[in-house]
C-alpha positions in Angstrom: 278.7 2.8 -67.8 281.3 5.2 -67.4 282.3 7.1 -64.1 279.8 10.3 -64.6 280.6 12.2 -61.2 283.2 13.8 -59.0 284.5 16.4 -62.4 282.5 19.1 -62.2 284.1 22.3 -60.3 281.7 22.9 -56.9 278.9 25.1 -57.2 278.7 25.6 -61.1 275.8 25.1 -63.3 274.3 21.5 -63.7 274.7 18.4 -66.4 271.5 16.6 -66.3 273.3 13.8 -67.3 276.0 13.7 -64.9 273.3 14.8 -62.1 271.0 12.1 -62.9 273.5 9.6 -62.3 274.2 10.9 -59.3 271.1 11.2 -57.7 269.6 7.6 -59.1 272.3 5.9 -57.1 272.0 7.2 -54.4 268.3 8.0 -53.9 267.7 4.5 -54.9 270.1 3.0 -52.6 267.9 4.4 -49.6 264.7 3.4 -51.5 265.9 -0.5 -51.0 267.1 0.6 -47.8 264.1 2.0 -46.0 262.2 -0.6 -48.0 264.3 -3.3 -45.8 263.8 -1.0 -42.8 260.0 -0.5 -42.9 259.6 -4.3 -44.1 259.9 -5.7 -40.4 257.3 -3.0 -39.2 254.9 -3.8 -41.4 255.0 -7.6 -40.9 255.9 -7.1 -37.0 252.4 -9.1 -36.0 253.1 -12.0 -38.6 256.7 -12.2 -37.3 255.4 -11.6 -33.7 253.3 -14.6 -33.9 256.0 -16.6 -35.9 259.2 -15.6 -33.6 258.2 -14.4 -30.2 255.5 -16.7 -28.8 254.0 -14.6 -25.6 253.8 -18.5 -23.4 258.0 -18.1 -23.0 259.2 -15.1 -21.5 263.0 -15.3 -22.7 261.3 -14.9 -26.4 259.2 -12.1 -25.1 262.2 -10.2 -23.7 264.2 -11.0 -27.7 260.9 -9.5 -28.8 261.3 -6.1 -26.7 265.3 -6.3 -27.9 263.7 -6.8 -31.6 261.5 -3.9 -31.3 264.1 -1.4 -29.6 266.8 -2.1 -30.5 267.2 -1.3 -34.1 265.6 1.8 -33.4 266.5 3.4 -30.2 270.1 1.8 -29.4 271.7 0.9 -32.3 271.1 3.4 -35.1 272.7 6.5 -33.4 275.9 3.9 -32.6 275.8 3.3 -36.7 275.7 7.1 -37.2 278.7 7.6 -34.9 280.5 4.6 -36.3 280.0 5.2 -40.0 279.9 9.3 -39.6 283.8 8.0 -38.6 284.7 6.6 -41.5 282.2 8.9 -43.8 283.9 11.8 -42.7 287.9 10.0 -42.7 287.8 7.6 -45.8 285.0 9.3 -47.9 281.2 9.6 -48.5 281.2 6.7 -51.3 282.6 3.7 -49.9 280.8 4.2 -47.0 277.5 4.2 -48.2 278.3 1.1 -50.0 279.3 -0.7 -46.6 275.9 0.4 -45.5 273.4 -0.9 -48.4 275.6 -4.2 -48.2 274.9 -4.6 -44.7 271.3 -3.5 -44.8 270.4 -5.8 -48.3 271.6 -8.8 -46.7 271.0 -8.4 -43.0 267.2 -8.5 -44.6 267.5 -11.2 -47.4 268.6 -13.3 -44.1 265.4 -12.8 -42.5 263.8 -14.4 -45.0 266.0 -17.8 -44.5 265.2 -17.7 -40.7 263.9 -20.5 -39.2 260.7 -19.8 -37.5 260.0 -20.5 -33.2 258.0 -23.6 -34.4 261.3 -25.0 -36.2 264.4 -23.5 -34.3 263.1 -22.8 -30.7 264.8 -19.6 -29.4 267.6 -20.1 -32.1 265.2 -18.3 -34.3 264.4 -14.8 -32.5 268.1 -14.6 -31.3 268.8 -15.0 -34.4 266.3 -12.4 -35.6 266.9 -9.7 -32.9 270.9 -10.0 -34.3 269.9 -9.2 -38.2 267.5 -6.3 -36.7 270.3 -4.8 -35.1 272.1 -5.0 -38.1 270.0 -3.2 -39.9 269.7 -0.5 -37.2 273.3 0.1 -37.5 273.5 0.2 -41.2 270.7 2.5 -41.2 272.5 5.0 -39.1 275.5 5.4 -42.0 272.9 5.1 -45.0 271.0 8.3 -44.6 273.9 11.0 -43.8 275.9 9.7 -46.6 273.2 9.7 -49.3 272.4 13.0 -48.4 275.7 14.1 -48.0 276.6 12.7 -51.2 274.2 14.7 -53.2 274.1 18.1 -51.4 278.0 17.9 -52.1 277.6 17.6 -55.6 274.5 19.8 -56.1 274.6 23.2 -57.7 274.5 25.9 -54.7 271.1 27.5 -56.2 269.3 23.9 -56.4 270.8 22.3 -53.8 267.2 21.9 -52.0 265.8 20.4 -55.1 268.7 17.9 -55.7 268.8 16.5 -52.2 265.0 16.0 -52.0 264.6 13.1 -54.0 266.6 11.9 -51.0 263.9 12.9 -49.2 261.3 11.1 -51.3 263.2 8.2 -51.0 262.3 7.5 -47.6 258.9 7.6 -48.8 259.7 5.7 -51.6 260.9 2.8 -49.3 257.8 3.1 -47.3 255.4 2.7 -50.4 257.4 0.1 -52.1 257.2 -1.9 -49.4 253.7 -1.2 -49.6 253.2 -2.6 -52.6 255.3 -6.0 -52.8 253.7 -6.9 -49.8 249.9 -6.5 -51.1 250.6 -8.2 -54.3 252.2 -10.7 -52.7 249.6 -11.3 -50.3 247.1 -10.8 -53.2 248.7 -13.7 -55.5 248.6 -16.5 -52.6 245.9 -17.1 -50.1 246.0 -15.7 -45.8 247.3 -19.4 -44.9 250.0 -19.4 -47.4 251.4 -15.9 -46.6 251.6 -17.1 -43.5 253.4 -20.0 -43.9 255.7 -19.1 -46.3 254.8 -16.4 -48.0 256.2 -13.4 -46.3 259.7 -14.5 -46.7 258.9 -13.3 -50.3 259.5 -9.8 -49.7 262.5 -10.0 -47.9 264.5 -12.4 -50.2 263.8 -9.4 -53.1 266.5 -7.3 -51.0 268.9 -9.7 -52.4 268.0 -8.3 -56.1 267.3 -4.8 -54.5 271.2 -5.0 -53.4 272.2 -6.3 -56.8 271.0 -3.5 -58.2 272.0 -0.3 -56.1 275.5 -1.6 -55.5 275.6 -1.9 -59.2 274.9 1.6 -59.5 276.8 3.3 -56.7 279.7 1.4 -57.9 279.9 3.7 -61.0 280.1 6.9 -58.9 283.4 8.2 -57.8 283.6 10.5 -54.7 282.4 13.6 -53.9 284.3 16.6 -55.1 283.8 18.2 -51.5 285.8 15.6 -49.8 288.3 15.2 -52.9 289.3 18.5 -52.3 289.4 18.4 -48.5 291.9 15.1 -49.3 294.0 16.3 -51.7 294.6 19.7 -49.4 295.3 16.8 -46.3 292.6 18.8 -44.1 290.8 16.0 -43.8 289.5 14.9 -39.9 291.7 12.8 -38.0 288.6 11.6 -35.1 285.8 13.4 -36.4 283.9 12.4 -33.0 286.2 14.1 -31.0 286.5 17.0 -33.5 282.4 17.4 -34.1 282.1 17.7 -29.8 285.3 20.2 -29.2 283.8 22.5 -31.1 280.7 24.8 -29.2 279.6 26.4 -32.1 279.0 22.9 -34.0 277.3 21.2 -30.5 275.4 24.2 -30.9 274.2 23.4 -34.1 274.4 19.1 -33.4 271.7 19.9 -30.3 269.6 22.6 -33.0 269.8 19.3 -35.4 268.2 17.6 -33.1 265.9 18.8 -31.0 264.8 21.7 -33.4 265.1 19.7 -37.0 265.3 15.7 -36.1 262.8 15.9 -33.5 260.0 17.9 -35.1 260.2 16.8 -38.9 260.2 12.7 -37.0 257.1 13.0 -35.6 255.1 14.5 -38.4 256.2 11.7 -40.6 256.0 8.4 -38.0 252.4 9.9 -38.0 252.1 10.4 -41.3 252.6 6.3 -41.8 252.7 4.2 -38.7 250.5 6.6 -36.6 247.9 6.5 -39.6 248.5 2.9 -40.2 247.9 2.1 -36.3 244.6 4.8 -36.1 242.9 3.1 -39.0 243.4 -0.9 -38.0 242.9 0.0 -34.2 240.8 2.5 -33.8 239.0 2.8 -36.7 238.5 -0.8 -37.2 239.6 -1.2 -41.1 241.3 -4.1 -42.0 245.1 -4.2 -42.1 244.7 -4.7 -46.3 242.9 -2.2 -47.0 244.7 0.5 -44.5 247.7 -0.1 -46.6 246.0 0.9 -49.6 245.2 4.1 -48.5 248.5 4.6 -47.3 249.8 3.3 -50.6 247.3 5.9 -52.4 248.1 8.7 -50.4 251.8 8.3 -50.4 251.9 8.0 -54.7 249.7 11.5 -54.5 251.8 13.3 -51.8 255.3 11.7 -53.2 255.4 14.6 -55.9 255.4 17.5 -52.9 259.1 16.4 -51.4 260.7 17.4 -54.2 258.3 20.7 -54.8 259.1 21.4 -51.2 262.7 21.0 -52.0 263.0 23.4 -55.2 260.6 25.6 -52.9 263.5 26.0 -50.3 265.9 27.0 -53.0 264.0 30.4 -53.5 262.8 31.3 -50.1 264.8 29.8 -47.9 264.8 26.3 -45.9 264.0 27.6 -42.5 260.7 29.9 -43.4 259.3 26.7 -45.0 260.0 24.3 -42.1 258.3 26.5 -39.4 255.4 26.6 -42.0 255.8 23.1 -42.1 255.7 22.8 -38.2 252.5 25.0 -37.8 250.3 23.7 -40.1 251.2 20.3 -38.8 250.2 22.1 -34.8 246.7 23.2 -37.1 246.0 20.1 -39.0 246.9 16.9 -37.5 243.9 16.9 -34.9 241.6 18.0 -37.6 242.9 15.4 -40.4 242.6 12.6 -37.8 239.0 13.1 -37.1 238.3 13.9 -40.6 239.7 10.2 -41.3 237.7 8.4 -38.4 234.8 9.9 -39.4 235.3 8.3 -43.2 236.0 5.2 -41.9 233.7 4.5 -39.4 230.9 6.9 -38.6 228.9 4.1 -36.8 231.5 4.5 -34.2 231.3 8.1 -33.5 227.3 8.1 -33.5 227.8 5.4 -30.6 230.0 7.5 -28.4 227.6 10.1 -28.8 224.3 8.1 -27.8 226.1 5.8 -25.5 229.2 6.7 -23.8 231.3 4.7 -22.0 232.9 4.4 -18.3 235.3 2.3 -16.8 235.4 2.0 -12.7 238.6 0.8 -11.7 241.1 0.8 -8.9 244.5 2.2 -9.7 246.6 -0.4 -11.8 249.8 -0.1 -13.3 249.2 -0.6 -17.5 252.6 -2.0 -18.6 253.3 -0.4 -22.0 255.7 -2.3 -23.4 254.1 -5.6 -22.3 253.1 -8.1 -25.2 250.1 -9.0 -22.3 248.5 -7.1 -19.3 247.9 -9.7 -16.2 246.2 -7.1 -14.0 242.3 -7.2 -14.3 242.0 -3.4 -14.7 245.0 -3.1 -17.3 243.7 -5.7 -19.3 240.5 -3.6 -19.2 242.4 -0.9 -20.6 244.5 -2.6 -23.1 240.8 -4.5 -24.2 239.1 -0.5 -25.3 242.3 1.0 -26.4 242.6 -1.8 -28.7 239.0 -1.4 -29.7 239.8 2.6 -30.4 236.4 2.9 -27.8 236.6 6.5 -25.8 236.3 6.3 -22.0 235.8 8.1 -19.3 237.8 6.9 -16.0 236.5 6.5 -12.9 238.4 5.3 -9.6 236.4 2.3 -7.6 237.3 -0.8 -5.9 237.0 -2.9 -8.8 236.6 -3.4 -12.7 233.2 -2.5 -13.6 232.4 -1.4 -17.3 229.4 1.0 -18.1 228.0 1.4 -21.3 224.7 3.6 -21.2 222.2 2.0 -18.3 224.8 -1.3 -18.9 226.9 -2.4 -15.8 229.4 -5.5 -16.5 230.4 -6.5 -13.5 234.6 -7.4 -13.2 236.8 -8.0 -16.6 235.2 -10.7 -18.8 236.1 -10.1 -22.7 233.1 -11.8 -24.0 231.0 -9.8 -22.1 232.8 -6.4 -22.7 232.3 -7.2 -25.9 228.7 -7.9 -26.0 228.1 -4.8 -24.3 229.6 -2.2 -26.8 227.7 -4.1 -29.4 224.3 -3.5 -28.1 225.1 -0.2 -27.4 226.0 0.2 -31.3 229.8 -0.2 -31.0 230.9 -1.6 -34.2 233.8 -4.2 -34.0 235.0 -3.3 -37.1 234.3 0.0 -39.6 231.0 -1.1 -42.4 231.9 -1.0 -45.8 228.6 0.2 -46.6 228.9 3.4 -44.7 232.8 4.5 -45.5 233.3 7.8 -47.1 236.8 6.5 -49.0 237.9 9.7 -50.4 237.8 11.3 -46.8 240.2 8.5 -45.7 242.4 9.1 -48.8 242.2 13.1 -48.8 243.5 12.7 -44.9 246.1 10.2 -45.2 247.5 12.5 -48.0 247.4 16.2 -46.8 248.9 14.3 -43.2 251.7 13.1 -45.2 251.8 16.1 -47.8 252.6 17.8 -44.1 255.5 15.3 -43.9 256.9 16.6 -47.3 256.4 20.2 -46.6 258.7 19.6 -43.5 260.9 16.6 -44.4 261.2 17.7 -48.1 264.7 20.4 -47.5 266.1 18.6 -44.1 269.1 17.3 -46.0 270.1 20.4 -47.6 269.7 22.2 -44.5 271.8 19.0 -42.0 274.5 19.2 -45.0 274.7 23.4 -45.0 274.6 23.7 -40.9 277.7 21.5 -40.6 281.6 21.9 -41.8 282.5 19.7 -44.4 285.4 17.5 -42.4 283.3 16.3 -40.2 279.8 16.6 -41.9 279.0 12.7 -41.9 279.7 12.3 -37.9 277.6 15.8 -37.0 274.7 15.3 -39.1 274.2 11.3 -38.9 274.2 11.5 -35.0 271.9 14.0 -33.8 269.3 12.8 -37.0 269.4 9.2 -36.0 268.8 10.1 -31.9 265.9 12.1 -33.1 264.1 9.8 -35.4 265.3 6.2 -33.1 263.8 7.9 -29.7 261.3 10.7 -30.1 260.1 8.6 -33.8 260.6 5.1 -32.2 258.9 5.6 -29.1 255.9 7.7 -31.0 253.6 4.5 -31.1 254.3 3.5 -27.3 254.0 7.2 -25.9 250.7 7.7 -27.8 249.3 4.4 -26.8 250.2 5.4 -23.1 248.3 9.0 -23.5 245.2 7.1 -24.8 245.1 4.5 -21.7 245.7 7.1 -19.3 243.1 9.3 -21.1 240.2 7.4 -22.5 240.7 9.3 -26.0 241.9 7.4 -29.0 242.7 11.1 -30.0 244.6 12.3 -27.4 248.0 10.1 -28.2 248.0 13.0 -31.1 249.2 15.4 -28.1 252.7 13.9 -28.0 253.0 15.0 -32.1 252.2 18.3 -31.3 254.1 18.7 -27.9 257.3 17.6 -29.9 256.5 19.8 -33.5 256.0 22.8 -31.2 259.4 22.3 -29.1 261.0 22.0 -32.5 259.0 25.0 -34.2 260.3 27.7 -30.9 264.2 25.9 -31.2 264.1 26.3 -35.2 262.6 29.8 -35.0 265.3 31.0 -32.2 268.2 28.8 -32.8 268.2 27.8 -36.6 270.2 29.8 -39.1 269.3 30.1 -42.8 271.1 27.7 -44.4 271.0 28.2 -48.6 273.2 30.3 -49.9 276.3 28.8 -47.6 279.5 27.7 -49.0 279.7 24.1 -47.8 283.2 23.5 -48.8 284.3 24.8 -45.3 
């Protein structure tokens, strides 16, 4: 394959052929790369139960290091660290540092000895390939996107760095799939043994492949031209952060762009994902089909969204994006409990529940409560059963004219199902295509503000130190107000009694972002991006 890219004067018309090339790699590269990424989360119980056994505390503590840390510590370090060399060396080889690191860092997962085998060997050894992956993952995104947008002709720059976009998505549903047919080709006891190490060897072939590709790419005529004219940065840290008018734009990244279009989509997977199994009560199988089914339908609108920007601008169509996300995400969630498990609505109706309780402190990032009343908690938050609080001297649960004196589990239990709490969603009674319809106008909401981010992150910032401004403030957005979506909204429903309510935090953050983009965002289309 010859070298297609890197010729073609900036900002003239497109060659498909050319083009293709250079989207393929690099869109495909962050396909294998979120698919290693979102490959942990979705196994995080089997591995929980496989690395981190809750009876030893040190591996409970690797567990909390496991969870975090490849999200909230270590991405924004890889964004600064490979935004460095992106921005001094070149967009290319840098993003090929990244997929290397990512591809194997997983493929080595799937070698690990388990607790069982290794003792705490195995999660330390765990928690330092997940922090890995968090710090490749802070280099991958900026420099896919920055490749692209650098190549892409001015006028369809939106549409050229969206598949980009639906890459991330892309990851999400491919990982979707090779783990349900490889659960569906061995039996639950199998998978468990052995079997999930399946998907994670694949990365190996998954890196074969997108290093292949990206090797045939040269660099990007953006920084070939900044090169060749020596104006390329010398610290591109120091240079992104002495400038105001570019922390200006670093802090409207983040807290008007990353923050807002972060939320939507960790609710638009995990936060669906996490409603369904918990609250709903469908099984863990069947929730990932209709995530799988609504991500193939809504995978189409990221790159509709994108050509969309090109013609009437990037900013209008994110702040649509961030108010009909403020409209629809309480409506859409309701609309998917109620398809899932009506028998669980018409009991908090006819029988609602109370718990008395003395004040307790619920420890949220605990794998187990050991307080009474915060197991109490963590026992109908788990169940997705609304409550109404009520302070008292002890842990008494009341269902109807039903008192259950102190926390027993059995007898919780037995409780809600006399009272016509379901423990899990009937299959008889599920309206499927409300479930489907919900999970894909939530993430259709994703696309509509997630679809045109990289063309606007690559138009707000200079071109010598694009990789450092953009990869930081988007990986401190998505690793903290994304990472610790599931925790906050599990803390909001325990302090609330409403499996709903966690939903608030979405909106609080999409509406900060909606007033900073409306105030603070420029429109960013028709700039010249060679400056």
């Amino acid at each position: 394959m010859n070298d297609q890219s890197g010729e073609r004067p900036i900002d003239t018309a497109a060659d498909f052929k050319r083009d293709r090339l250079i989207i393929v790699a690099s869109s495909l590269g962050t396909v294998f790369e979120w698919y290693d990424f979102f490959l942990y989360g979705i196994l995080a119980a089997l591995i929980g139960r496989l690395f981190f056994p809750i009876d030893n505390p040190t591996a409970a503590t690797l567990a909390s290091l496991a969870t975090f840390g490849a999200g909230f510590g270590v991405r924004p370090i890889g964004a600064m660290l490979f935004g460095h060399y992106g921005d001094r060396i070149g967009r290319k080889y840098t993003f090929l540092i990244t997929i290397t690191l990512m591809g194997a860092a997983t493929a080595l997962i799937g070698f690990l000895p388990t607790y069982a085998q290794a003792g705490l060997w195995a999660p330390a050894l765990l928690v330092g390939l997940r922090l890995l992956q968090g710090l490749a993952l802070g280099g991958e995104y900026g420099g896919a996107a920055i490749y692209v947008g650098e190549h892409a002709p001015k006028n369809r720059r939106g549409e050229y760095t969206s598949w980009i976009q639906i890459s991330v998505a892309g990851g999400f549903l491919l990982c979707l799939i090779v783990v349900l047919t490889t659960r569906s080709l061995m039996t639950t006891e199998q998978f468990d043994q052995w079997g999930w190490r399946i998907p994670f060897l694949l990365s190996l072939v998954m890196l074969a492949i997108s290093v292949y590709i990206r090797m045939q790419l040269s660099e990007s005529p953006v920084f070939k031209e900044m090169k060749e004219a020596g104006k390329t940065s010398k610290n591109p840290i120091v240079e992104a952060f002495s400038d105001k008018s570019n922390i200006g734009n670093i802090l409207v990244a983040l807290f008007g762009v990353s923050a807002g279009l972060t939320v939507v989509y960790y609710t638009s997977q995990f936060g669906t994902l996490y409603f369904l199994t918990g609250t709903a009560g469908v099984s863990e199988k069947e929730t990932l089909i209709y995530l799988a089914l609504g991500a193939i339908f809504a995978a189409p609108f990221y790159v509709l969204f994108g050509m969309l920007s090109d013609r009437i601008g990037r900013k209008k169509l994110l702040l649509i994006g961030y108010a009909l996300s403020i409209l629809l995400i309480f409506p859409l969630f309701h609309l998917m409990a109620n398809g899932a498990n009506p028998a669980l609505a018409r009991a908090t109706a006819a029988n609602p529940v109370t718990l008395e309780l003395p004040e307790c402190e619920f420890r949220i990032f605990a794998r187990t409560q050991t307080e009474e009343c915060a197991k109490a908690l963590g026992f109908l938050t788990k169940r997705g059963i609304a409550y109404e609080r009520q302070t008292a001297e002890s842990v008494t649960l009341v269902v109807g004219d039903t008192r259950v004196e102190g926390f027993n589990e059995d007898a919780f239990a037995a409780a809600l199902k006399s009272a016509g709490y379901p423990e899990k969603a009937d299959p008889a009674e599920k309206q499927r295509w409300k479930i489907v319809f919900a999970v894909f106008a939530i993430i259709t909401l994703s696309a509509m503000t997630y679809g045109q981010v990289a063309a606007i992150l690559v138009e707000l910032f200079p071109a010598k130190v694009r990789y450092t401004s953009m990869s930081i403030p988007y990986h401190i957005g998505t690793g903290y107000f994304g990472g610790f979506l599931p925790f906050i909204q599990q803390l909001i429903v325990v302090r609330t009694g409403d499996p709903f309510a966690g939903l608030w935090y979405t909106i609080g953050v999409v509406a900060m972002a909606f007033i900073v983009s409306a105030i603070w965002l420029p429109e960013t289309r028709h700039r010249d991006i060679r400056a």
